[in-house]
BAMIPA-295793 format. One record per residue (C-alpha): residue in three letters; x, y, z. Coordinates in steps of 0.2 Angstrom, whole numbers, padded with zeros to 4 digits, always signed. Each point is the difference from the previous one (the first is absolute). Example, Ala and Ser with C-alpha at 12.3 -4.5 7.8 and 13.67 -1.06 7.14 Angstrom:
% BAMIPA-295793
ala+0062-0022+0039ser+0006+0017-0003
END
This chain:
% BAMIPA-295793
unk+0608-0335+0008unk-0004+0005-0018unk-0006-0017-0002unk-0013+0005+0014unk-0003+0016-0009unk-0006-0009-0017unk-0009-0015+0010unk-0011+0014+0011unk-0007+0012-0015unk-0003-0015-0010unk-0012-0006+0016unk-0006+0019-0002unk-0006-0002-0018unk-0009-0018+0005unk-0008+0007+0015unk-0008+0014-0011unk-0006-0013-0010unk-0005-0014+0013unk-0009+0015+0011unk-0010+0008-0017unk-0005-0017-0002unk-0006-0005+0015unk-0007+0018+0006unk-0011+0000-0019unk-0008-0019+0004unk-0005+0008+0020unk-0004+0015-0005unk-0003+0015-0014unk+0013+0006-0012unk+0000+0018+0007unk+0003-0007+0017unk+0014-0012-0007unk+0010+0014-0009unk-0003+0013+0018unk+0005-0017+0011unk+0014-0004-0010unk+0007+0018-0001unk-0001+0004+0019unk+0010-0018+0001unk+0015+0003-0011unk+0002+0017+0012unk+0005-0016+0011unk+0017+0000-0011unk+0004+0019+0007unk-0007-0003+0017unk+0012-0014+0000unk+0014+0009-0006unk-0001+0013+0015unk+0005-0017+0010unk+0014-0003-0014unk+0007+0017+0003unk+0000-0004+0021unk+0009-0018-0005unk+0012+0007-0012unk+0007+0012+0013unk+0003-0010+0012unk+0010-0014-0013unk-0005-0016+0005unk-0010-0012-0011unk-0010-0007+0016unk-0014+0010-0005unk-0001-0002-0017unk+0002-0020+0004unk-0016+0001+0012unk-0010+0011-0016unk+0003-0013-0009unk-0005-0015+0011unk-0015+0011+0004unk-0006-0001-0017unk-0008-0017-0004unk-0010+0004+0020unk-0004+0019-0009unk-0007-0009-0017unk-0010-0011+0009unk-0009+0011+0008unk-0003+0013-0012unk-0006-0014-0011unk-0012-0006+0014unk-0007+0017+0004unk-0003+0003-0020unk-0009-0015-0001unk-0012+0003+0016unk-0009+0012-0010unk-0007+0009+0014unk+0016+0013+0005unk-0004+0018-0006unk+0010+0007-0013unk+0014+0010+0009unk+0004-0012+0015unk+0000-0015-0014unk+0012+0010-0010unk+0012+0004+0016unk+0000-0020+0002unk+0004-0004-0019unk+0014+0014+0003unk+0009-0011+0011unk+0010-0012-0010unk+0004+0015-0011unk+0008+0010+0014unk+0012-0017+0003unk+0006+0002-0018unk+0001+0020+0003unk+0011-0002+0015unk+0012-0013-0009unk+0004+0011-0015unk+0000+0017+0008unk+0013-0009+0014unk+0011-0007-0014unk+0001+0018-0008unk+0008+0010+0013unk+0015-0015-0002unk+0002+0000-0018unk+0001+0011-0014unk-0017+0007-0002unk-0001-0002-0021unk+0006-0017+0002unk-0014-0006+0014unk-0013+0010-0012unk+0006-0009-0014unk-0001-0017+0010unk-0018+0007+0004unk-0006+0002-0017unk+0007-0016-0008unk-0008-0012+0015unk-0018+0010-0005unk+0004-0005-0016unk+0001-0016+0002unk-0016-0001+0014unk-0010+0008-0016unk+0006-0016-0012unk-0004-0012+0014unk-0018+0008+0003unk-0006-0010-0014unk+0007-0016+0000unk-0002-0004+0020unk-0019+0007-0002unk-0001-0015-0013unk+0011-0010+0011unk-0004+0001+0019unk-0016+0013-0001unk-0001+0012+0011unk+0000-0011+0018unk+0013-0009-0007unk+0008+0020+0000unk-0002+0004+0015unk+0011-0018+0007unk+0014+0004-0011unk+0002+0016+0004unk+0002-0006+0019unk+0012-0010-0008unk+0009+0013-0009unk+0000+0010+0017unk+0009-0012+0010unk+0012-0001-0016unk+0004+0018+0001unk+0003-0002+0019unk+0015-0014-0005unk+0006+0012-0012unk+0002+0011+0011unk+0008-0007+0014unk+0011-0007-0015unk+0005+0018-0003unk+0014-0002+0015unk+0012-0013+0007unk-0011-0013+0006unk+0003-0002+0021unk-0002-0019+0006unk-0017+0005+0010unk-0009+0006-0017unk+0003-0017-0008unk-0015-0008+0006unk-0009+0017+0000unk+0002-0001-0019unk-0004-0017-0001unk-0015+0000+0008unk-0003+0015-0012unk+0002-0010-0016unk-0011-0014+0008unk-0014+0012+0002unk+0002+0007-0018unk+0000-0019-0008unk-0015-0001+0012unk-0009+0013-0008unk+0006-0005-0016unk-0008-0017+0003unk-0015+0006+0004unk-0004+0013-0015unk+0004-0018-0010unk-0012-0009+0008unk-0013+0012-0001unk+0002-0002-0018unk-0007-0014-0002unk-0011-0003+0016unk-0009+0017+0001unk-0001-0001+0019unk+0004+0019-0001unk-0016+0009-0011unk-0004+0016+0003unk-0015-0002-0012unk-0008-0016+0010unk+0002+0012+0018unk-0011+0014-0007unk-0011-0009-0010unk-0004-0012+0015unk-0006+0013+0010unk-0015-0003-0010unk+0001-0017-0005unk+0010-0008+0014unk-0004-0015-0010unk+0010+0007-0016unk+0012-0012-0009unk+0016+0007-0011unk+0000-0010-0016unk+0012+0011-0010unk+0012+0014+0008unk+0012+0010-0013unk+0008+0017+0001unk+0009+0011-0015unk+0007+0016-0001unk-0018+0004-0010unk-0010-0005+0013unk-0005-0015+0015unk-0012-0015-0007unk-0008-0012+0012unk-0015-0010-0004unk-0011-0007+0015unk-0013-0011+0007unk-0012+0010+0012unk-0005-0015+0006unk-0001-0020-0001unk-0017+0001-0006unk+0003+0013-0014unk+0001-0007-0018unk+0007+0014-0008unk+0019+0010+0005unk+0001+0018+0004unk+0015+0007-0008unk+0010+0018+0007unk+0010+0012-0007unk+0012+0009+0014unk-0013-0006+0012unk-0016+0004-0008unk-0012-0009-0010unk+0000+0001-0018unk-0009-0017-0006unk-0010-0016+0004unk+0008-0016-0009unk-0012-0013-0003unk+0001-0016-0011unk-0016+0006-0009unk+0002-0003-0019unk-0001+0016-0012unk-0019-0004-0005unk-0005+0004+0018unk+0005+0018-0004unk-0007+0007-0016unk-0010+0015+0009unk+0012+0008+0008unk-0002+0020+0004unk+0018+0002-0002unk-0001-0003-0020unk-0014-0002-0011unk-0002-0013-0010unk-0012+0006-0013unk+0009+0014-0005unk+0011-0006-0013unk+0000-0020-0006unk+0016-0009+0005unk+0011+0016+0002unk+0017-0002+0001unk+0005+0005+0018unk+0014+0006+0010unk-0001+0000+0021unk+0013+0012+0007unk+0003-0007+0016unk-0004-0018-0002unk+0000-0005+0019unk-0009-0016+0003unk-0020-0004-0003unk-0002+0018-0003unk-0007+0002-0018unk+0011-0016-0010unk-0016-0010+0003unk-0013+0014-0003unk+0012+0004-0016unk+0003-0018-0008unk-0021-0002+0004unk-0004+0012-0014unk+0018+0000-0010unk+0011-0013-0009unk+0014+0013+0001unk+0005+0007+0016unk+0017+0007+0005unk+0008+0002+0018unk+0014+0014+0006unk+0003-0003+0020unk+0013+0009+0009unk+0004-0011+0012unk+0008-0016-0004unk-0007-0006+0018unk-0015-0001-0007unk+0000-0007-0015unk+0012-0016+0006unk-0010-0003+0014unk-0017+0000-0013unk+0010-0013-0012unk+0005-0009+0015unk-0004-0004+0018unk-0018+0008-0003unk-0005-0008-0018unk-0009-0014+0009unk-0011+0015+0008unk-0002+0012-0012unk-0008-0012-0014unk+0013+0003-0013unk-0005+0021+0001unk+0017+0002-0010unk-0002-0012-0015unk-0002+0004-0017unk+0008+0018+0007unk+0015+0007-0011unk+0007+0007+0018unk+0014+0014+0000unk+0011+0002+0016unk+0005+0021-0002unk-0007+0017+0004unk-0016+0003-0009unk+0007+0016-0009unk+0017-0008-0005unk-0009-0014-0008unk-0010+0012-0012unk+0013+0008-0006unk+0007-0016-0006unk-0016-0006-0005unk-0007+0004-0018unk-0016-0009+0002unk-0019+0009+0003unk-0013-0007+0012unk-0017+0002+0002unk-0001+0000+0018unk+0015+0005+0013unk-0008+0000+0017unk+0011+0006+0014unk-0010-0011+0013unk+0013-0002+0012unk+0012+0012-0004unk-0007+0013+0014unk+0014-0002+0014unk-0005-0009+0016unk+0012+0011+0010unk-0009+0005+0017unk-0017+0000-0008unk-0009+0018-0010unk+0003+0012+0015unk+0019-0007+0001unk+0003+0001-0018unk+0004+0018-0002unk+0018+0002-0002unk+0001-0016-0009unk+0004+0003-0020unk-0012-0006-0010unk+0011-0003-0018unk-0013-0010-0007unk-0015+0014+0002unk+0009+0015-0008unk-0004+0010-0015unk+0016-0009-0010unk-0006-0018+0005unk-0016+0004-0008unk+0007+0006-0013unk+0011-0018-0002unk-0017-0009+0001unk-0010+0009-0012unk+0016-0003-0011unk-0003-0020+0001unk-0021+0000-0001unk-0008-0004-0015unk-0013+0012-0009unk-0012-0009+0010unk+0009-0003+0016unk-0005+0005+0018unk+0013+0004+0015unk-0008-0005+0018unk+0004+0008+0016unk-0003-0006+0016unk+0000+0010+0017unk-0004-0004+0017unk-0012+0011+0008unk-0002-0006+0018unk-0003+0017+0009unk-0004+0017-0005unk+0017+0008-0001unk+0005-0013-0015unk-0013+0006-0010unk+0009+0017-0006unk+0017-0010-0008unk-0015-0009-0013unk-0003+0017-0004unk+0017+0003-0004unk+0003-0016-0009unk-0018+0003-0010unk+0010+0020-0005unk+0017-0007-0005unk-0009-0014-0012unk-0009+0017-0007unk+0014+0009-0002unk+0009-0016-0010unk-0015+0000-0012unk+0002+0018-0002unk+0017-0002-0005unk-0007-0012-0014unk-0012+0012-0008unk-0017-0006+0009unk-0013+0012-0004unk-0009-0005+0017unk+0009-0011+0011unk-0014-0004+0013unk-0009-0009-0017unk+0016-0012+0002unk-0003-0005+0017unk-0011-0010+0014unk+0001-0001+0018unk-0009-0009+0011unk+0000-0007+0018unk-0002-0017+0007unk-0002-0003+0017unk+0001-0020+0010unk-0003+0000+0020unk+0017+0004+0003unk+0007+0009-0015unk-0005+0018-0012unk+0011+0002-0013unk-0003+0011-0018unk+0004-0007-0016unk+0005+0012-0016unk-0001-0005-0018unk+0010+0010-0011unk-0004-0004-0018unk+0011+0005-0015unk-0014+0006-0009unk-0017+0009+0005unk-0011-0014+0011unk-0015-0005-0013unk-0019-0001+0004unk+0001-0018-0003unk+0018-0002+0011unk-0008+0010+0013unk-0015-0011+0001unk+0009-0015-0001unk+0012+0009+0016unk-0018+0003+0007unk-0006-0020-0002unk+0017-0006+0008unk-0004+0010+0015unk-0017-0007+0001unk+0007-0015+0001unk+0011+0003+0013unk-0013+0006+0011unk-0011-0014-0004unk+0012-0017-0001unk-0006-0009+0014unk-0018-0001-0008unk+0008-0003-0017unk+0013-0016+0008unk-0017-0003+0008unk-0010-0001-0017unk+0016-0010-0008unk+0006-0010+0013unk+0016+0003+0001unk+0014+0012+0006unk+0003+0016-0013unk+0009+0012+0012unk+0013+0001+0011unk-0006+0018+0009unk-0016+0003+0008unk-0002+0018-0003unk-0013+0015+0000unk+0003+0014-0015unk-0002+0019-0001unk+0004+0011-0015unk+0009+0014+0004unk+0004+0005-0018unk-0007-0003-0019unk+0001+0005-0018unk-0019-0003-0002unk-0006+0015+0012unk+0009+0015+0011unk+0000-0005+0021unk+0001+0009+0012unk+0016-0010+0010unk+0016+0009+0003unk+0007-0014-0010unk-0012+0005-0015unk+0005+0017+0001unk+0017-0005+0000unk+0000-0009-0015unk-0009+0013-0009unk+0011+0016+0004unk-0010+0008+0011unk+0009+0001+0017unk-0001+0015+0010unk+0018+0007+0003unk-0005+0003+0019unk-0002-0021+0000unk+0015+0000-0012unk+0010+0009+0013unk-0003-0009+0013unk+0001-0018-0003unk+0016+0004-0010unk-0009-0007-0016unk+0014+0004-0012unk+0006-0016-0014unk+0011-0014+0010unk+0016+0000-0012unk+0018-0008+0001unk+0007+0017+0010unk-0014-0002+0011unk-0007-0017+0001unk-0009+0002+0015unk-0018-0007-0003unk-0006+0001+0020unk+0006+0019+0001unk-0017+0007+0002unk+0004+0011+0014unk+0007+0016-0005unk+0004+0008+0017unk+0010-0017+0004unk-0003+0002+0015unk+0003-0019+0005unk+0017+0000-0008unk+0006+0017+0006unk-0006-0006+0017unk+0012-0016-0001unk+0013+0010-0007unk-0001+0013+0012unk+0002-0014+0014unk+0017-0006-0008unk+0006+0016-0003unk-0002+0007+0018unk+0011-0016+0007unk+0013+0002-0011unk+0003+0021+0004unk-0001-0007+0018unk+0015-0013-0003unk+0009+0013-0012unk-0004+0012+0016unk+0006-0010+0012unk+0017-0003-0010unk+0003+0020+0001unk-0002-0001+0018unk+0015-0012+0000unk+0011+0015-0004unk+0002+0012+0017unk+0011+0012-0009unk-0011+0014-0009unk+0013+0002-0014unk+0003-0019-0002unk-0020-0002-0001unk+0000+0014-0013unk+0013-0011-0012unk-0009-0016+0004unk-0019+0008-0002unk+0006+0005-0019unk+0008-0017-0002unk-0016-0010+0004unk-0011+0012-0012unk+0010-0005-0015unk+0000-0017+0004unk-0018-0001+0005unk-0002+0007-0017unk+0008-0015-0008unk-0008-0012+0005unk-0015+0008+0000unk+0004+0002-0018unk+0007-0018+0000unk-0015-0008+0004unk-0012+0011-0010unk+0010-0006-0015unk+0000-0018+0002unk-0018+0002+0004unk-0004+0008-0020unk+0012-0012-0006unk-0008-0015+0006unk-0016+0006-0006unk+0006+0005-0017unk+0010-0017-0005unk-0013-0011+0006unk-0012+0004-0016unk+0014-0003-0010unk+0010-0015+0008unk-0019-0008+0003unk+0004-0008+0016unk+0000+0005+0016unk+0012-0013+0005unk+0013+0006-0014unk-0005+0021+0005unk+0005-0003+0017unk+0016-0008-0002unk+0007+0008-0018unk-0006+0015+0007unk+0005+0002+0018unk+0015-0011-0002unk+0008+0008-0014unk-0002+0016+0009unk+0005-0005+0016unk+0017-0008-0008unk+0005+0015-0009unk-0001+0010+0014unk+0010-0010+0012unk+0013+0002-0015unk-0004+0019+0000unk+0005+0001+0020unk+0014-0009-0004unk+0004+0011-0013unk-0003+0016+0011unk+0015-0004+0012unk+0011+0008-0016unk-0012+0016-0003unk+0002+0015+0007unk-0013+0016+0001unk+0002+0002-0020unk-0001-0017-0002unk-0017-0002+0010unk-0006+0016-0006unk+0002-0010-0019unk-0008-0014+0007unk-0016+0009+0004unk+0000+0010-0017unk-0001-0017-0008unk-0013-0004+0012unk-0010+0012-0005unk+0004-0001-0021unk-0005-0020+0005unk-0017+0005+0006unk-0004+0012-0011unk+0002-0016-0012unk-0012-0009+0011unk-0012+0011-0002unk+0001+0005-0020unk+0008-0014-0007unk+0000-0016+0007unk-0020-0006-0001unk-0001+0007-0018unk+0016-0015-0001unk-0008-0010+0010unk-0016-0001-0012unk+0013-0001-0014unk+0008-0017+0007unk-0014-0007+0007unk+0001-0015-0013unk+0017-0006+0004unk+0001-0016+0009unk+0001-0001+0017unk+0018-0003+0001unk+0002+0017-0010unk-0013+0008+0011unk+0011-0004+0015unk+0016+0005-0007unk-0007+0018-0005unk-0006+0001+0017unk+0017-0003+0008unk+0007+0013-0014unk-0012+0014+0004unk+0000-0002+0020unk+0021-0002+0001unk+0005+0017-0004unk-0014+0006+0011unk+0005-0012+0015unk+0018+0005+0000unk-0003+0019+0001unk-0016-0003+0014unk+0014-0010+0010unk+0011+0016+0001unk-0004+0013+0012unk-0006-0010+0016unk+0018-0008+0002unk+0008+0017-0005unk-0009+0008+0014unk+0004-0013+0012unk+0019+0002-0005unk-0001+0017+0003unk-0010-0003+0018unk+0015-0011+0004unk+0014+0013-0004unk-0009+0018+0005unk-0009-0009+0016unk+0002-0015+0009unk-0001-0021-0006unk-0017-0001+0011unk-0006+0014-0012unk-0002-0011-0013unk-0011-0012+0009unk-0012+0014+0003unk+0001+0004-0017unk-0005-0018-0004unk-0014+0005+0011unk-0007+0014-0008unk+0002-0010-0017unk-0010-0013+0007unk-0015+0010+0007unk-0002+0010-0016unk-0002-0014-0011unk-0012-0009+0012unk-0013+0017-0008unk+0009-0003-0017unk-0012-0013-0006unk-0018+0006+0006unk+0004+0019-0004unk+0003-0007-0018unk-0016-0010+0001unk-0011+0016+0005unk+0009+0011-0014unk-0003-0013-0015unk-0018-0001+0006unk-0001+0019+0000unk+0009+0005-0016unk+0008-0017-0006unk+0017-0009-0001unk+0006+0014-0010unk-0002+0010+0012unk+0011-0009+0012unk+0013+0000-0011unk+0000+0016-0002unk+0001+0003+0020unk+0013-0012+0000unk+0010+0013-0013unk-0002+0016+0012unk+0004-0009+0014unk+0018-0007-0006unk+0002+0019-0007unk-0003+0007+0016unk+0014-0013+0006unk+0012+0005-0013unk-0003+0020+0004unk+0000-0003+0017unk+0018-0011-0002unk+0007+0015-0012unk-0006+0016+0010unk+0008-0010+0017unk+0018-0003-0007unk+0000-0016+0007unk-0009+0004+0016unk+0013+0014+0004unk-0016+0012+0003unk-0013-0011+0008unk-0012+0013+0000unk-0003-0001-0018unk-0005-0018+0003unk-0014+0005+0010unk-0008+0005-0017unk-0002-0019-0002unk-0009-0002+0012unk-0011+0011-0004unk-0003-0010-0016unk-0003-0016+0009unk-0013+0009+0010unk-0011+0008-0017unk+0003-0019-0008unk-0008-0008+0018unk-0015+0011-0001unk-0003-0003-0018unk-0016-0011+0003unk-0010+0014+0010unk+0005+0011-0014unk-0019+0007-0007unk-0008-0008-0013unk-0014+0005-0008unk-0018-0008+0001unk+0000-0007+0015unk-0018+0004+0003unk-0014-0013+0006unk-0017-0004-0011unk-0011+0014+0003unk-0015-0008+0011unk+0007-0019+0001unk+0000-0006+0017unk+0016-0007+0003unk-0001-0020+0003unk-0014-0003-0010unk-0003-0008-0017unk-0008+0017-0006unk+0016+0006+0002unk+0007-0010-0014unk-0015-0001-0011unk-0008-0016-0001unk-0015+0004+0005unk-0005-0012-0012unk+0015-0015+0002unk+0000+0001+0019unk-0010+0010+0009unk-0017-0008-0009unk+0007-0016-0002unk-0009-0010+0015unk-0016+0010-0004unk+0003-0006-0019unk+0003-0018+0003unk-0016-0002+0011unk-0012+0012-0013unk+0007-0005-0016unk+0007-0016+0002unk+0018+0007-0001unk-0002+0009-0016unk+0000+0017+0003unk+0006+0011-0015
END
């Protein structure tokens, strides 16, 4: 039975992942995180049934949840993948296969001791988050979704185990284990023969002609290179389902003018591409530089390019010194200066601009700047790229063009808009601005050669013409939205010099992207998207906790029970919050995402299965000096820890680990205190089944854990979170001390009070939330480009695309 318990929460932690994933290549960020959300509520909805099977003491029905769960997967994974299922009804299908797993753990806990079962809970989650990684890399994400059937039907014989083993169950359970090495078998084969692709089934709707030449997956992100069709000479490559670069076997001479960096800016600088990807800029780079180095993320990528693709890609990664690591972590080990470092690909492909807003953006913040101008020569020039594809992905260039001020600020520029240049270039299918931030003040003579580049750009096919032979990879149109040599009147311009009016400021949100708030696509400051989303989650989940109260006839016994679930609502409200910041904090200094995910939330996870263990021998004092250390190990996450974090961010990565582990144990034993302690005490004041319906309550609250700590580091930052978190437990602890042990349940209702003020904390008023005076909503004009966007057909047709 315990064995169940571990196998199902580590099938939770990989359907988070697998459903993230897949939800972020069929749709938008935002409406991943809202699906996702709704769908671990499955978990408590499923619980509700756990609480029905537990009292009636068979394992029949935890037997059919389990043999339910591969037909549950299947089809959640075949409604995500339609595309076409609205939001809420998609996420009630994805919350299927949770609610099998909800119902197997919630049964199991009404026969065993409570801290024991949550022990066994946290431990198998553990091990689900070390596993993320390696069976991403392993069996991506199709290959998931058949060896989680398999691991179903696994937990089914496991249970049936759990009891002396009738005669007519023995070909039951063999026909169970054939269907799990049946499964098994399958997630194998689709290793290596790709029948399964979820990247082929939505890129054909388009192409039905589409071929898969390379399909990889990693923690970091998916990777699969295609051809559109038989007749296309060059590949497309995807990032988590959407295009990020063309592959072609063209040599690096065929892409001297490129308008992603110029090449008569400086003579053979020495270059660094932070997010190396595939063509992307190695060509562009090694056509105007004999010294070109390479930082990509995801080793995907960059084994497929020295691989598989090399006989398609025309060598784009020779002569390329390429570093496999985050960006950030390979500057702080690096001493060397550049002339160039271009983040071309580096702007996340997650659900495209509009789906990009809860994303962190750690490579677009004030301290990243900061890193670069570090390691750029007197001379050198950091380039920025954004996508611009519609209106409302205008505003985060704005914010990007404002943090790059700020970081020169920092350095003692005089005038900051004289150390930068943005422009615009447009194709037929693409619009995305370009920012060059120089180290020192543009020249007349560097902005006239910037100038002649972007001639060129507009005018290469009559110059390949004139030469006869290929110079450039883009066929592009330019628009200057900001220069050095002469004050315009874009928003971008105004930006860049200072003079933004507050009304705009407070509106678009336009404050610096830093570390606490890395949020670079958080231009909306009524959030009214996110609070939406989050207000969907959070009204499911007071309609399970409400349903669990009407469980209870008896007034006084609902009274007991309606304290009880408040506090443990609060933890793991609180539980998830902090996992959240923590995830997000040791990511900058651990430098992989693979690493963060499973140091972070495995560590944690394991010392608090220790910490419900060690609960069983606490009594009211004990858990009273639990959440005291708690709160003293928050109040060091908040004061202490980055400014140790920046400290030891040159140790090697085995150090970097092994204080990561150091800093999150003393914190995971105490945060896996109180929920078992309250479960105990459900047991012994109240009834077995109580605990289940705790279980319940503990569930539903931390499905609105993770997005409410989303919306409040976009408001006020990851500090801020912490800080929450650090009221919340001290409610907890108040409300635990004032009760004496639940003896007066009334006193509990205070924390339910708590839970409700935390709840509402994202309509809480903020200030500026107020639209641009006299800018019709929708348009360009409300964003400013009346010069990059809202003229630029006029321009191109009256000024042969140059329109300054």
């Amino acid at each position: 039975l315990l064995a169940a318990v571990a196998g199902a929460c580590a099938t939770i932690v990989l359907l988070e992942v697998l459903f993230f994933r897949l939800l972020t290549i069929f749709s938008g960020h935002f409406e991943a995180l809202s699906v996702i959300s709704v769908a671990v509520l499955g978990t408590a909805a499923g619980g509700l049934a756990g609480w029905r099977a537990g009292r009636r003491n068979t394992l029949a029905p935890l037997v059919v949840a389990a043999l339910l769960l591969p037909a549950a997967l299947l089809v959640a994974v075949g409604a995500t993948v339609a595309g076409d299922i609205p939001p809420l009804p998609l996420a009630a299908i994805v919350a299927l296969p949770f609610a099998c797993c909800g119902t197997l753990v919630t049964a199991i806990l009404t026969r065993l001791r409570s801290h024991v079962v949550y022990a066994m809970d946290l431990l198998g989650a553990a091990a689900g988050a070390l596993l993320v990684g390696p069976l991403l890399g392993h069996l991506r994400e199709e290959g998931i979704v058949l060896a989680l059937c398999a691991v179903g039907w696994l937990l089914a014989a496991s249970l049936l185990a759990g009891e002396p083993l009738r005669p007519r169950r023995r070909p039951l359970l063999i026909a169970i284990l054939i269907g799990a090495a049946l499964f098994a078998g399958l997630a194998e084969a689709n290793r290596h023969g790709g029948w399964l692709n979820v990247i082929r089934v939505k890129v054909q709707r388009q192409y039905p002609e589409a071929e898969v030449i390379v399909s990889r997956s990693s923690f970091v992100g998916r990777y699969d290179v295609l051809r559109r069709s038989p007749t296309h000479r060059s590949l497309t490559a995807y990032e988590n389902g959407r295009t990020i670069d063309t592959i072609r076997r063209r040599p690096p001479e065929g892409y001297r003018i490129d308008p992603r960096i110029p090449h008569n800016l400086i003579d053979d600088p020495s270059v660094l591409i932070i997010g190396l990807s595939g063509d992307g800029v190695t060509k562009t780079a090694r056509a105007i530089s004999s010294d070109v180095h390479g930082v990509e993320i995801n080793p995907v990528v960059v084994r497929a390019q020295r691989g598989v693709l090399r006989e398609y890609n025309g060598g784009s990664y020779e002569g390329i010194e390429v570093s496999v690591l985050d960006a950030r972590s390979f500057l702080r080990q690096s001493n060397r200066r550049y002339d160039i470092i271009t983040l071309m690909n580096a702007h996340s492909a997650l659900g495209g601009a509009r789906g990009r807003g809860p994303a962190t953006e750690y490579l677009h913040t004030l301290e990243a700047f900061r890193d670069y101008l570090d390691h750029l020569s007197d001379r050198g020039v950091i380039i920025v790229e954004e996508p611009m594809p519609e209106p409302a992905s205008e505003p985060p260039v704005w914010k990007q063009v404002l943090t790059m001020r700020r970081a020169l600020l920092d350095r003692g520029a005089e005038d900051p808009a004289a150390h930068l240049f943005v422009f615009q270039w447009k194709t037929r299918r693409n619009n995305y601005a370009q920012i060059l931030l120089k180290k020192t003040p543009f020249t007349q003579a560097e902005v006239g050669a910037v100038e002649t580049w972007l001639s060129e750009v507009d005018d290469l096919e009559r110059i390949e013409h004139r030469r006869g032979r290929r110079l450039g990879p883009i066929d592009a149109r330019t628009t200057v939205l900001h220069t050095p040599r002469r004050q315009l009147p874009t928003l971008v311009s105004r930006v860049a010099r200072g003079e933004v009016d507050p009304s705009l400021r407070a509106a678009y949100n336009l404050v610096e992207v830093t570390d606490d708030r890395p949020f670079l696509f958080d231009v909306d400051s009524t959030h009214a998207t996110a609070r939406r989303h989050y207000g969907t989650t959070l009204a499911l989940a007071l309609l399970v906790a409400g349903g669990v109260l009407l469980l209870r006839r008896r007034a006084p016994e609902r009274l007991a029970l309606g304290g009880l679930l408040a506090l443990v609502a609060l933890t793991g409200l609180g539980y998830l919050m902090i996992e959240t910041v923590l995830i997000q904090r040791f990511e900058i200094f651990l430098g992989s995402p693979t690493l963060t995910f499973a140091t972070v939330l495995g560590a944690l996870l394991f010392f608090s299965g220790l910490g419900s263990l060690l609960s069983a021998a606490l009594g009211q004092r004990g858990l009273i000096l639990a959440l005291v250390g708690l709160l003293v190990a928050l109040g060091l996450a908040i004061e202490s820890v980055p400014s140790l974090l920046e400290a030891c961010s040159n140790l090697p990565g085995w150090g970097r680990v092994t204080l990561t582990v150091a800093l999150i144990a003393p914190l995971g034993v105490v945060l896996g205190v109180p929920f078992p302690y309250l479960m105990r005490l459900a047991a012994h004041r109240l009834s077995a089944s109580a605990v289940a319906l705790l279980f319940v309550a503990n569930a539903a609250a931390s499905a609105a854990g993770v997005p409410l700590a989303i919306i409040v580091g976009m408001r006020w930052g990851f500090d801020r979170v912490l800080g929450l978190t650090l009221l919340l437990y001290a409610g907890v602890a108040l409300s635990v001390w004032l009760a004496g042990g639940t003896r007066r349940p009334r006193v509990l209702l205070g924390a339910g009070a708590l839970l409700a003020a935390l709840l509402l904390v994202p309509w809480a008023p903020a200030a500026g939330t107020a639209s641009p005076a006299g800018a019709p909503a929708g348009s360009w004009e409300v964003y400013g480009l009346d010069i990059g966007h809202s003229e630029f057909r006029e321009s191109r047709v009256l000024a042969g695309g140059r329109h300054s």
